[in-house]
C-alpha positions as CSV (number, residue, x, y, z in Angstrom):
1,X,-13.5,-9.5,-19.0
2,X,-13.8,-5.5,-18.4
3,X,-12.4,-5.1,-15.5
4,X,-12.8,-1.4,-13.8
5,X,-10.7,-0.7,-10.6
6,X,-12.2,2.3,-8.2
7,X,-9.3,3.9,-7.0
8,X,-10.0,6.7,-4.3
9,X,-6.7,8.6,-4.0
10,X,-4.5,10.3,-6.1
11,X,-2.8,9.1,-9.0
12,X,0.5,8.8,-9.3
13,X,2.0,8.3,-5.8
14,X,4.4,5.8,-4.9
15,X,2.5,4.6,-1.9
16,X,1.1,1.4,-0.5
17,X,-2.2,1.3,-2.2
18,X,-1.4,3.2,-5.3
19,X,1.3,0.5,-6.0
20,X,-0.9,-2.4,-5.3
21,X,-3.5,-1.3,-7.3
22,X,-1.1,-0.7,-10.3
23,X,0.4,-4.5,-9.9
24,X,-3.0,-5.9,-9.9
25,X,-3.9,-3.9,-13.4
26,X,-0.6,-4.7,-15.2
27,X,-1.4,-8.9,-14.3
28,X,-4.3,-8.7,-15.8
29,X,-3.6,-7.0,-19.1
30,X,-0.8,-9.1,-19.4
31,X,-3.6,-12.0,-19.4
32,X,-5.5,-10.8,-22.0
33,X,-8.0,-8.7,-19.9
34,X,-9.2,-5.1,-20.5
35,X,-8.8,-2.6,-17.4
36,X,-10.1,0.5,-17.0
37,X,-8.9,2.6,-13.4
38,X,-10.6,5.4,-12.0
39,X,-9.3,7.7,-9.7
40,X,-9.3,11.2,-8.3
41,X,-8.4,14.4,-10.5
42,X,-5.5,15.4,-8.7
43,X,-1.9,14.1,-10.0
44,X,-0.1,14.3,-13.8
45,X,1.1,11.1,-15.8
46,X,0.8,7.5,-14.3
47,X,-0.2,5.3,-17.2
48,X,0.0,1.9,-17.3
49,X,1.0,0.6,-21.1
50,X,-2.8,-1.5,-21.8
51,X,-4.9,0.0,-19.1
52,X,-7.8,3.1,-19.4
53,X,-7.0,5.8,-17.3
54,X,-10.2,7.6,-15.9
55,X,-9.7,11.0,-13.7
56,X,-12.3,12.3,-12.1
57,X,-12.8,16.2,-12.1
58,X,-10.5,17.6,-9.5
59,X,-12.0,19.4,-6.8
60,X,-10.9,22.4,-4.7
61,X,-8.6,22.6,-2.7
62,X,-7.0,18.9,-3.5
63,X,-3.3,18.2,-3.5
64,X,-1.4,15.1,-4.7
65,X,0.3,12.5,-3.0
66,X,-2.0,14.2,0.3
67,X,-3.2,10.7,2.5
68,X,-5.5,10.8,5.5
69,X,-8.7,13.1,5.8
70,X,-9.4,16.5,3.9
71,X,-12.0,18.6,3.1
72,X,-11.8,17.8,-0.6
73,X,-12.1,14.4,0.0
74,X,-15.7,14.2,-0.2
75,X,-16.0,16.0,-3.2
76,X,-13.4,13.8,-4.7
77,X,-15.5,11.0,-3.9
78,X,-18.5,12.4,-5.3
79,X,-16.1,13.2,-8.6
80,X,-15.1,9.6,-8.8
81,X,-18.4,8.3,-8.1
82,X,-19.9,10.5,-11.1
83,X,-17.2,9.7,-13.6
84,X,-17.2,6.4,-12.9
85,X,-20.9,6.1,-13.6
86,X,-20.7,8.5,-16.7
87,X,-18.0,5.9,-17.9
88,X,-19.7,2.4,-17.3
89,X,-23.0,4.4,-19.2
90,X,-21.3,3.7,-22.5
91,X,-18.6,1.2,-21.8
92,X,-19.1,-2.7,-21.2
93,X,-18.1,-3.4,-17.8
94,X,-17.9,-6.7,-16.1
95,X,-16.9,-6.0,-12.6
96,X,-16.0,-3.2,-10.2
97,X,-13.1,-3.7,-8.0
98,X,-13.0,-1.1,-5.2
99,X,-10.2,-0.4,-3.4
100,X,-9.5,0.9,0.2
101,X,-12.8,1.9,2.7
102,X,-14.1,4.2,0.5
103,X,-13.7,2.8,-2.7
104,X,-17.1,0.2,-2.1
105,X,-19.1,3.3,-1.4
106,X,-17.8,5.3,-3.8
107,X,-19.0,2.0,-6.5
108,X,-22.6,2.1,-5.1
109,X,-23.3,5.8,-5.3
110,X,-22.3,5.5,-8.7
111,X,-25.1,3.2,-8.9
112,X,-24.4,0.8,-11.8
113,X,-26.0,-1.9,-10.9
114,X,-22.9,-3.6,-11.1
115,X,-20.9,-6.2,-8.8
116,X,-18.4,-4.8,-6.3
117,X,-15.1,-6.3,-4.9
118,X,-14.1,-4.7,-1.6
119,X,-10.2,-4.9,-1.8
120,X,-9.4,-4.2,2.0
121,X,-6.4,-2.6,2.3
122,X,-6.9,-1.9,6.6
123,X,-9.8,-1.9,9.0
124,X,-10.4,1.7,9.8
125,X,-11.5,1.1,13.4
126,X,-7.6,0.4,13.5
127,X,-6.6,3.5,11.5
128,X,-9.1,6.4,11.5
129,X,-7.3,8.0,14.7
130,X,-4.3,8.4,13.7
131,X,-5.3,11.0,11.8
132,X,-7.8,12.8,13.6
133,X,-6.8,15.8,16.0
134,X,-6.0,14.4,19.5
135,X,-9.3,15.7,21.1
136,X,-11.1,13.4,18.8
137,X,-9.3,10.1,18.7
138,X,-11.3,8.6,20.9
139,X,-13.7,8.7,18.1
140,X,-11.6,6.4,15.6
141,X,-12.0,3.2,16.8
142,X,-16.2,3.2,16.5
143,X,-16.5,5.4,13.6
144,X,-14.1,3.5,11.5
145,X,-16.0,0.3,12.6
146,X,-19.1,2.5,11.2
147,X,-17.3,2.5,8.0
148,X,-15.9,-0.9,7.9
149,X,-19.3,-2.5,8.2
150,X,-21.0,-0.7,5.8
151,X,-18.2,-0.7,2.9
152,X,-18.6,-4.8,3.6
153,X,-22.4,-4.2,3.7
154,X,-22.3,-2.5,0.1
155,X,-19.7,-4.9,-1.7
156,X,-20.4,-8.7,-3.1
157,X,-17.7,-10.2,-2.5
158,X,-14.1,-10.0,-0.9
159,X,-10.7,-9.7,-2.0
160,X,-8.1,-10.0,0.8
161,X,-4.7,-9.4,0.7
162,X,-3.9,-11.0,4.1
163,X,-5.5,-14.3,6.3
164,X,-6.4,-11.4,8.6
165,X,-8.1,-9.4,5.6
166,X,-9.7,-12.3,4.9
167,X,-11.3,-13.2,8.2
168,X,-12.4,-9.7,8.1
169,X,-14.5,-9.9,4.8
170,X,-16.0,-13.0,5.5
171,X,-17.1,-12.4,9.1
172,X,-19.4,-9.7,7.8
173,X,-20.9,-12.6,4.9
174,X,-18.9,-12.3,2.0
175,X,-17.5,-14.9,-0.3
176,X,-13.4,-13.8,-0.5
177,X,-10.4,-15.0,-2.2
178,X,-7.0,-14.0,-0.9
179,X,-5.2,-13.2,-3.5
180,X,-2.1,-11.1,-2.0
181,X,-0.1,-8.3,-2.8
182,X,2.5,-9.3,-5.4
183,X,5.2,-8.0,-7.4
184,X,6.7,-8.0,-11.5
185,X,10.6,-9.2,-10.7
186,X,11.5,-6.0,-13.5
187,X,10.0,-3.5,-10.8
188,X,12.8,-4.9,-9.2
189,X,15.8,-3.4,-11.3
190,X,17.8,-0.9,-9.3
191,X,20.4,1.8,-10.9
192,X,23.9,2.1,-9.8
193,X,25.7,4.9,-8.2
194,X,22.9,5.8,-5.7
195,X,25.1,6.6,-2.6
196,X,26.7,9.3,-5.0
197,X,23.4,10.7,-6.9
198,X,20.9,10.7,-3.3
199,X,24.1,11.8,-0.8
200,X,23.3,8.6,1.0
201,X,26.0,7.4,4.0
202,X,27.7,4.5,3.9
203,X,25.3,2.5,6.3
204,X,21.7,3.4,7.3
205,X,18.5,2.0,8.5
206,X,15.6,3.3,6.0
207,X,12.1,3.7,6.1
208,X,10.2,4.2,3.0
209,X,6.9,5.6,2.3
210,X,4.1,8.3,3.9
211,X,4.6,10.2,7.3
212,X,0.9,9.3,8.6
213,X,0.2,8.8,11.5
214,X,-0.9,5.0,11.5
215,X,2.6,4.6,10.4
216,X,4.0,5.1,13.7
217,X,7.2,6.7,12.7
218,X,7.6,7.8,16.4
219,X,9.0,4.8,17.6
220,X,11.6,4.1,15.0
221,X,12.9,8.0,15.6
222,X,13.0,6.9,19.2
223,X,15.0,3.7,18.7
224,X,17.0,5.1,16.5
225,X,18.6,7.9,18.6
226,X,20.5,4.9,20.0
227,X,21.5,2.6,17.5
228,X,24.4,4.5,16.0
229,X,24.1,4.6,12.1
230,X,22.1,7.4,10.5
231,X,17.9,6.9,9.3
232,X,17.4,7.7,5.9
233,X,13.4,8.1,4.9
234,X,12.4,8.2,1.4
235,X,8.5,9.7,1.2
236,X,6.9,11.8,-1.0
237,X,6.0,13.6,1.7
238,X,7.4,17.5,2.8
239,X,6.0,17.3,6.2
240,X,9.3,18.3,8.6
241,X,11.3,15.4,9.6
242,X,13.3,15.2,12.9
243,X,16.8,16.4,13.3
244,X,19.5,14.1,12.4
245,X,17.3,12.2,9.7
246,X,18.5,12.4,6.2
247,X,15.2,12.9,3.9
248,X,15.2,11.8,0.6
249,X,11.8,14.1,-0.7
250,X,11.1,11.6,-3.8
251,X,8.4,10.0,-5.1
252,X,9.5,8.2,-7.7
253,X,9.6,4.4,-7.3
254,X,13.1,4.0,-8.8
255,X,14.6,6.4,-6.0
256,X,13.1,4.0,-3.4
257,X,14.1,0.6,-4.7
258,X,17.2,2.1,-5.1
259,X,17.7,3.2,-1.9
260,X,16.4,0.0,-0.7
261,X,19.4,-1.7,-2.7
262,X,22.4,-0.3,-0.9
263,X,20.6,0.0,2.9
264,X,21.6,-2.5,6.1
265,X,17.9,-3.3,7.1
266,X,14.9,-1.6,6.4
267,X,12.2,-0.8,9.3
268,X,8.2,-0.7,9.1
269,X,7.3,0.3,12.4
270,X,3.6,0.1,12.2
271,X,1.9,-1.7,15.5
272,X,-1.4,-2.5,13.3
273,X,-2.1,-3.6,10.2
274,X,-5.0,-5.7,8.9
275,X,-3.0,-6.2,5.4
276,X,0.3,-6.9,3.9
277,X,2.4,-3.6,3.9
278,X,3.0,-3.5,0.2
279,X,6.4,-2.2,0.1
280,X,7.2,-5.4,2.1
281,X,7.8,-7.3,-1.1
282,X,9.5,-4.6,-2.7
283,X,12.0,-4.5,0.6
284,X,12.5,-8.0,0.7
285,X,12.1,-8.3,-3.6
286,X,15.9,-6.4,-3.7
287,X,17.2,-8.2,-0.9
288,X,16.5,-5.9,2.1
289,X,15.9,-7.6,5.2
290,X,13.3,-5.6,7.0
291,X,12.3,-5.3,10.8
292,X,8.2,-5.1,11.9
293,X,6.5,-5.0,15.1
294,X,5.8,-8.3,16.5
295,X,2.0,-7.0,16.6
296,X,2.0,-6.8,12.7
297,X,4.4,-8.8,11.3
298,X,4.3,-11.1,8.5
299,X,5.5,-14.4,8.7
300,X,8.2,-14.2,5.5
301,X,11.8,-15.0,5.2
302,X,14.2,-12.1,5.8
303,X,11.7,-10.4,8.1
304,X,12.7,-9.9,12.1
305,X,10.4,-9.1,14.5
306,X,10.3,-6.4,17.7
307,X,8.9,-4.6,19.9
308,X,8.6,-0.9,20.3
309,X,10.6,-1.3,23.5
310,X,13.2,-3.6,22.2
311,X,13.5,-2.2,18.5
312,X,16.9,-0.1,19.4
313,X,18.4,-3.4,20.6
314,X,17.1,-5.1,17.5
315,X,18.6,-3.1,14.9
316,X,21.8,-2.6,16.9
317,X,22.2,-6.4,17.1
318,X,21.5,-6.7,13.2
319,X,23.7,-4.0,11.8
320,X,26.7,-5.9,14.1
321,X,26.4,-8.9,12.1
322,X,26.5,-8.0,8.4
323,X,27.3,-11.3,6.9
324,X,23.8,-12.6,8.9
325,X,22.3,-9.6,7.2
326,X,23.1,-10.4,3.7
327,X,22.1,-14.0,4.6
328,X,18.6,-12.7,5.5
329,X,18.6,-10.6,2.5
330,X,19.4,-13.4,0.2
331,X,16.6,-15.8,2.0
332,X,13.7,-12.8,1.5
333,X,14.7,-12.1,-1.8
334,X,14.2,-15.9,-3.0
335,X,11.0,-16.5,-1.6
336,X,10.0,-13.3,-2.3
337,X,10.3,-14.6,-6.8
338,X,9.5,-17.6,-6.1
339,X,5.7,-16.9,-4.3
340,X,4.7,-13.1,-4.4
341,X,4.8,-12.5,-8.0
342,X,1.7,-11.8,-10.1
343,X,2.6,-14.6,-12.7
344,X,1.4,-16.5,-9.4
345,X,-0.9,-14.3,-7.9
346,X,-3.2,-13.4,-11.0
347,X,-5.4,-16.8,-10.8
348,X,-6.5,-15.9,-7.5
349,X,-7.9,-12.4,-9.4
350,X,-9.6,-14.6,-12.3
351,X,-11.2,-17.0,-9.9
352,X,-12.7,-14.4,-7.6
353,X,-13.9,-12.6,-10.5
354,X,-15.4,-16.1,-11.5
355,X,-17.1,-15.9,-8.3
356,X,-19.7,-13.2,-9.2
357,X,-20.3,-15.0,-12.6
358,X,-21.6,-17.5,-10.9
């Protein structure tokens, strides 16, 4: 099967949806499949040994690793949704698999003719104001429930990487199969020395990933100003970071998971989240137990839960008890190999892909 994965973002970033995406193409080469993945024009390097990569023509004024809304994001679509078209004009493809909101309409204004997979990632009716300007976030919640009808309107079938994903796809009609986010145990080799080579302290709470707004990074800045061991972020990101927070500018995935290796607890703060973070796996993959909001928490060994008003006491009681944090480590880290890989996960892609063959 020809597989072709619409990706509407740059490419490379270490980031939620970028990563996913990447896991899902290198399980099923590794099964035999060819994989093409489209994306925007913006970003250098990024190939993944077995899979086509297809850029788009970059577009003015776009910058990699950017998230949230642009002007050039249009245009980027339109890019996308021309190249991929261009691309399936002389190549055998099976299936489109379309990730994130835009990635369904992006598919059917390449007009193909071709089945789409809508791979929610989040319900934009939850996201879309967090990154609008404050005199406009009322906005979010019904536009991005604009957007999340119709990218379910447009797509044949589902692919959900949560039970909440899933009730989402199917309440708008289509036929879904959760497959999950998943991980390969080598992503999960770290390097020594990385308190030396990344000037890290000897104990910290980390965060890892973009500085968005849906992220809700406020809180964890707030809860930390009490808890009495440093934050370190690692992000791609240069947006300003508060004082007292050691930034490790990086996106390279290695920086992270090693980073994640030698840190107490790790702490996803976000209040909403139709999916599975993905670097939730990663977190837990090298033995970091991680703290999430009771509102979006994932029900996984090694995870804690809190509330934005108890989170300081939370992390204070964890990092007093380090034995019962290697413990939780240990738990996460086991289940973690032993259910979220894609040696597992992979069958669910093949049987919803059987789906639309009928």
């Amino acid at each position: 099967m020809h597989v072709l994965f619409v990706g509407p973002f740059p490419w490379p970033s270490h980031q939620g949806s970028q990563v996913y995406l990447a896991g899902q193409a290198r399980a099923l080469v590794e099964r035999g499949h060819r994989v093409t993945l489209a994306v925007y024009g913006v970003g250098q390097g990024g190939e993944i040994p077995g899979v086509t990569l297809l850029r788009a023509r970059r577009v003015p004024l776009a910058k990699p690793f950017a998230g949230g809304l642009s002007v050039s994001r249009p245009l980027a679509d339109i890019a996308l949704a021309r190249a991929v078209r261009r691309y399936c004009r002389t190549q055998a493809v099976d299936v489109l698999h379309a990730h994130n909101v835009e990635g369904p309409l992006v598919a059917r204004l390449a007009r193909t003719g071709l089945p789409v997979v809508y791979d929610l990632h989040t319900e934009m009716r939850e996201e879309l104001a967090s990154h609008l300007p404050p005199p406009f976030r009322a906005l979010g919640p019904p536009v991005g429930a604009l957007f999340d009808r119709l990218a379910v309107r447009v797509s044949d079938a589902g692919c959900a990487i949560s039970e909440r994903a899933r009730a989402h796809l199917e309440a708008g009609g289509l036929p879904t199969v959760t497959v999950g986010h998943a991980l390969h145990p080598d992503d999960l080799r770290v390097r020594p020395g990385a308190h030396e080579r990344l000037g890290l302290p000897a104990r910290f709470v980390v965060y890892t990933g973009n500085l968005d707004g849906y992220q809700d990074l406020p809180l964890l800045y707030r809860a930390m100003e009490g808890v009495g061991v440093p934050l370190v972020v690692v992000t791609g990101s240069h947006a300003p970071l508060p004082e007292g927070v050691i930034a490790v500018r990086s996106a390279s995935f290695r920086d992270a998971m090693d980073v994640l290796a030698v840190a107490d607890v790790a702490v996803i703060p976000r209040r909403q989240c139709t999916g599975l973070p993905v670097k939730l796996l990663n977190q837990l993959g090298v033995g970091c137990p991680t703290v999430m909001m009771r509102s979006a928490a994932v029900d996984l060994p090694g995870v804690v839960t809190a509330t934005p008003e108890t989170l300081e006491d939370v992390l204070r009681g964890l990092l007093a008890d380090p034995a019962g944090l290697r413990t939780l480590g240990e738990a996460g880290r086991t289940a973690v190999l032993a259910e979220w890989t894609w040696d597992v996960r992979a069958e669910r892609l093949e049987a919803l892909y059987a789906l639309l063959r009928g």
